[in-house]
N, C-alpha and C positions, 0 to 999 in steps of 0.2 A: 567413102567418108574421109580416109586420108586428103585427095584430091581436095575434095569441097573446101576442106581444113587450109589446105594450100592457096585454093583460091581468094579466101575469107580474107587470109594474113595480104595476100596480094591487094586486095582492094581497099583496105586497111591503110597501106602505106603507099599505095598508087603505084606500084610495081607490076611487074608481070609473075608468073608462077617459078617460070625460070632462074629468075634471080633469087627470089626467095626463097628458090629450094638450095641454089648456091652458096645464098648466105647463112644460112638458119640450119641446113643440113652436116653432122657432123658424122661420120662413120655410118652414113645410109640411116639415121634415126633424126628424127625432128628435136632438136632443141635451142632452146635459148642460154645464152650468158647472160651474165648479171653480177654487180657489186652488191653484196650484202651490206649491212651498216658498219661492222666491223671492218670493210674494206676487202674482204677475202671475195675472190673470182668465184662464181659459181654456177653451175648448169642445171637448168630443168630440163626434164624431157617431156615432150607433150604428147609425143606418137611413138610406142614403143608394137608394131604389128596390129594393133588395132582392136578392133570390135569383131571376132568371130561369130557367122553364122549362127543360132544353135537349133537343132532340133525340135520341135515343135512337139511339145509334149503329149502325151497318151493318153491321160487322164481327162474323161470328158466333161466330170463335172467340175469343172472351176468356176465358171464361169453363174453356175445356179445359185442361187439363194437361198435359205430357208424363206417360208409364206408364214410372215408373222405379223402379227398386229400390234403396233407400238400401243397408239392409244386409242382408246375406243370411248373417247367421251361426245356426247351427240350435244352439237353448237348449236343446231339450225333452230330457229325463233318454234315452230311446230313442235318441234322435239322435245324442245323446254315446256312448251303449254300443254301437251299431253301427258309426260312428267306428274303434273299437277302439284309439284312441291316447290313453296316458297326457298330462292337460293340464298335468302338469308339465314329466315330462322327454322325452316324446315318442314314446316306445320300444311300439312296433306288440306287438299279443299278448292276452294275457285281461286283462283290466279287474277292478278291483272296488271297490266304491261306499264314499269316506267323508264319514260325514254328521257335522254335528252339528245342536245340538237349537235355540240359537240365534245368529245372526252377531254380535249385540251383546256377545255373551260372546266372540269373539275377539276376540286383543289387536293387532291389523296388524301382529307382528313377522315371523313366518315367511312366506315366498313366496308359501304354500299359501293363507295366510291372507289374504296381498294377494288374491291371485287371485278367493277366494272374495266376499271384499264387491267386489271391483271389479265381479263377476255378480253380483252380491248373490242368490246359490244357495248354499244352507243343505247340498249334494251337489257332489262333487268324483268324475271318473272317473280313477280311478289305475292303474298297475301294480301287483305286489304287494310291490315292492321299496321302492318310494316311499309307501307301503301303512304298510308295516313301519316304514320310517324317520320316518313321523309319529306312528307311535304311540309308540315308542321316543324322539321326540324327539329323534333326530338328524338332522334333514334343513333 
């Protein structure tokens, strides 16, 4: 890693490694000089021995997970029509499907329409009451 480091700074300033370890090396450690704003000289050091090895730990399970389920709420268009409950107002009975053609043309005023982009599902399983009241526009 030191090297590569060496190398980087070389190709950086179009130098070779040798010169750059000439100039930039002070008492066999990598650093730089520099004026701070105050005007006072000052030194970084970027390589002080490096990045030791380390031992490859013992413990096997790091790596596993717990097997949990975030959420388990069922999206798919079947899953909502077997459901058999209206997602608006709740009410248990026959279903029937309203679509449109895209969510960007709803305007998020009405509920239905929250609802809709909150799924962002372009299908809504209703009753035929609340069915009725969206097309009619009172709902």
């Amino acid at each position: 890693m030191e090297y590569s480091m060496y190398k980087t700074f070389a190709a950086k300033y179009r130098s070779k490694v040798k010169k750059i370890c000439k100039k930039y090396k002070h008492n066999g450690i990598f650093c730089v000089k520099y004026q701070n704003n105050a005007g006072k000289q000052k030194e970084e050091y970027f390589y002080k021995g490096g990045f030791k090895r380390q031992k490859p730990s013992k413990d096997n399970k790091i790596d596993i997970l717990p097997k949990f389920i975030m959420h388990t709420s069922t999206t798919s268009l079947m899953d909502r029509l077997k459901a058999e409950k209206c997602e608006l107002c709740g009410a248990k009975g026959h279903l029937e499907m309203h679509h449109v053609r895209k969510l960007k043309n709803l305007q998020n005023k009405e509920p239905w329409e929250r609802h809709m982009i909150a799924r962002k599902r372009k299908t809504i399983a209703l009753c035929g009451t609340c069915h009725k009241k969206i097309h009619y526009g009172t709902i």
